[in-house]
N, C-alpha and C positions, 0 to 999 in steps of 0.2 A: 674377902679381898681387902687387903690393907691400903687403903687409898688414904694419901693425904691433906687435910683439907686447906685450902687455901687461905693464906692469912689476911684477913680484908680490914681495915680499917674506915671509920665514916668522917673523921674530919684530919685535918692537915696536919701531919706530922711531923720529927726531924730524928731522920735517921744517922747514925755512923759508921762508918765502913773501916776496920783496920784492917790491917795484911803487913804481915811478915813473908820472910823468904824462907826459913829456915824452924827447925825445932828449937837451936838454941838461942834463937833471939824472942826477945819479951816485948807485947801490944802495950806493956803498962804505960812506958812514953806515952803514946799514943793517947791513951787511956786520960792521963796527966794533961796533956796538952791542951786536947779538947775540954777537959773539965776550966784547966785556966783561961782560958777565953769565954768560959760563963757557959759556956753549952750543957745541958742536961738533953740527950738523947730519948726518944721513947724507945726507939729500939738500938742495938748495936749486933754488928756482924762481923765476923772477923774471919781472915784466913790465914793458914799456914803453910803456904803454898811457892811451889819452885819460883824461881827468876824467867825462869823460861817463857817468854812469851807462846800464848795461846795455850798454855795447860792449866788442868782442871780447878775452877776458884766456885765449891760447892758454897761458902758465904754470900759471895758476890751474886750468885745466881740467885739463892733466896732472898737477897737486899734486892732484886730488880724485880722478883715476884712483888713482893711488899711496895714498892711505890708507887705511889698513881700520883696524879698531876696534882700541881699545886707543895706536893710533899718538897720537904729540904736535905738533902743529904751532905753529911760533912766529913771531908776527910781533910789528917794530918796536912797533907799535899797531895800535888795532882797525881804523882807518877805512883800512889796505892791502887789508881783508878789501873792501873795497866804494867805491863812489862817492857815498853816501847811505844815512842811517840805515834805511832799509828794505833795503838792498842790504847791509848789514854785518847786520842782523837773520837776513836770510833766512842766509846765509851762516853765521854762530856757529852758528843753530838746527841745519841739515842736519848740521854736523859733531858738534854733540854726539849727537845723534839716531843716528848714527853711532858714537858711541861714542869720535870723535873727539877727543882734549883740545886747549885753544887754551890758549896762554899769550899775552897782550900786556905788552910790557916794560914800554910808558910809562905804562899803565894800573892796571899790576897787576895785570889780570884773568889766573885759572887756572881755567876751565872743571873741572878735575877736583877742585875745591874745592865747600863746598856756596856758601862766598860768591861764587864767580866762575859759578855755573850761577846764582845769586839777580840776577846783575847783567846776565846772558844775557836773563834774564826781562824785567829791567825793559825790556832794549832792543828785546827784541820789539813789549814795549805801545807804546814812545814811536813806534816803525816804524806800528803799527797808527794811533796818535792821530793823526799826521803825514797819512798818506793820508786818513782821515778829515777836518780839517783844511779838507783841498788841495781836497776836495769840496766841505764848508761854503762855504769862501771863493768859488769857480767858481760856485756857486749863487747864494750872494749877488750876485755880482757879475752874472750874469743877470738877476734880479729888479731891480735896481735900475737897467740900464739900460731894462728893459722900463719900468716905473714912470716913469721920463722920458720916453718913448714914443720910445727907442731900439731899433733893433736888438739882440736875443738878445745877438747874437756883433758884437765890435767890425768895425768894416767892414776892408776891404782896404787896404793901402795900397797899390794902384796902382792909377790908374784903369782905364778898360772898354779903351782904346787903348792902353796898355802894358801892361795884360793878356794882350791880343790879341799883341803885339809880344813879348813875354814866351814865350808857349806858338810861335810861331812861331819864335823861335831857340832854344830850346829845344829840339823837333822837329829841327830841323835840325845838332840835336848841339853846339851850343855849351856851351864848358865848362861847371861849376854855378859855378866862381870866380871866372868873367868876368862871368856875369846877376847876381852878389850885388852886383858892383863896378858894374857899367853903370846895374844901378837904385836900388843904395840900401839894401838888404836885406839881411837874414840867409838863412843856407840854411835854418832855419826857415821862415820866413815864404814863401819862394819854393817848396820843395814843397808845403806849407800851401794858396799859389796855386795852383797846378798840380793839387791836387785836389780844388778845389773847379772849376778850368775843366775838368778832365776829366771829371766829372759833368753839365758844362753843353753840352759837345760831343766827340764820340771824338775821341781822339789821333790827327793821320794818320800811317801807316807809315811808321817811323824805316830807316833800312838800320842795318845791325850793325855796320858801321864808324862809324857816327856817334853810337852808344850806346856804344860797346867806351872805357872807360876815365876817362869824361866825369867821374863823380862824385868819380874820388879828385884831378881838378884844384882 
C-alpha cells in the first residue's frame, strides 16, 4: 500500500502559500515579493488552479496539513487565500482558530496582531453580509417575476427539441465542449439543463467508454 506519510514538523515554522489562476501566469512575482520583504520560508506551496471558487487547490491542502499552531504562513495578499470573500473569510478564520499566524504583504494584515485578528473579523462579517446578500437579491428577483405573472425561475434557454437533442448527445458521450459550442451555452447552464431533464425522464445507460473523460474536454 502507498501511504503517505505526514509531514510533521517540531518547532515553529514559516510557510508560503502562492496561487496563480492559470498556466500562463508566473508565482515568480510572488516568489520576488516575498523574498523583498526579507522572508525566507521553510516551506513553499503553490497552486495553479482555476478562479473558480471552491475548486480543487492540491497545494493549499498540503500547506494546511503542514501547519500546527504557533506556525506563520505568508501570502502575497489575502485574496491567494480564496476565490471570494467567503472563501478567504473561511480560510483566515480555520487558521487563526488554529493558532495559525497569516501575514499578507499587500495588505498589511498580521493575524498575530490584535489589528490584523480585528480585520480577520471584519472579513468574516462582510463573507456573512455577502451570502446574505445573494439570498435577498435571488428572492427578490423571484417575487418580482412571479408578480409579472412570470415564471419562479427564468425559463431554459433551449427549447423542448434541443433539449431532447441535447440529453441525447450527451448520453451518447459527446464531449461537454462540443454541446456548449453546438448550442450556445455555458457549461453552467447546460448541466443546469441536464438536471432539470433528468428529473423529467431517467438518463438511458451510458457505457463507461462514453463517460470516461468527457468533462475535462
Amino acid at each position: 500500500m502507498n501511504c503517505r506519510t505526514p509531514v510533521v514538523h517540531s518547532s515553529m515554522t514559516t510557510a508560503a502559500y502562492l496561487r496563480v489562476s492559470t498556466g500562463q501566469q508566473s508565482i515568480d512575482q510572488q516568489h520576488d515579493a516575498i523574498a523583498a520583504a526579507g522572508i525566507t520560508p521553510d516551506r513553499v506551496f503553490t497552486d495553479t488552479a482555476s478562479g473558480r471558487a471552491g475548486s480543487n487547490r492540491p497545494g493549499w491542502t498540503e500547506c494546511m496539513g503542514y501547519l500546527r499552531e504557533g506556525d506563520h504562513l505568508v501570502v502575497v495578499a489575502v485574496d491567494r487565500l480564496g476565490r471570494s470573500v467567503r472563501e478567504v473569510a473561511t480560510a483566515l478564520h480555520e487558521l487563526t482558530s488554529r493558532g495559525v499566524h497569516v501575514r499578507s504583504l499587500r495588505e498589511g494584515v498580521d493575524t498575530s496582531t490584535p489589528t490584523g485578528r480585528a480585520v480577520t473579523s471584519i472579513m468574516a462579517t462582510i463573507a456573512e453580509l455577502e451570502l446574505e446578500l445573494g439570498k435577498e437579491r435571488r428572492a427578490a428577483s423571484r417575487d418580482a417575476r412571479v408578480a409579472r405573472g412570470l415564471a419562479a425561475t427564468k425559463p431554459m434557454k433551449l427549447d423542448a427539441a434541443q433539449q431532447k437533442r441535447l440529453l441525447r448527445l450527451y448520453q451518447q458521450g459527446e464531449p461537454v465542449s462540443e454541446l456548449t459550442s453546438m448550442f450556445g451555452i455555458s457549461r453552467s447552464t447546460l448541466f443546469r439543463t441536464l438536471k432539470v431533464l433528468k428529473k423529467q425522464e431517467p438518463f438511458c445507460p451510458m457505457t463507461q467508454a462514453a463517460a470516461v473523460g468527457r468533462g475535462s474536454h
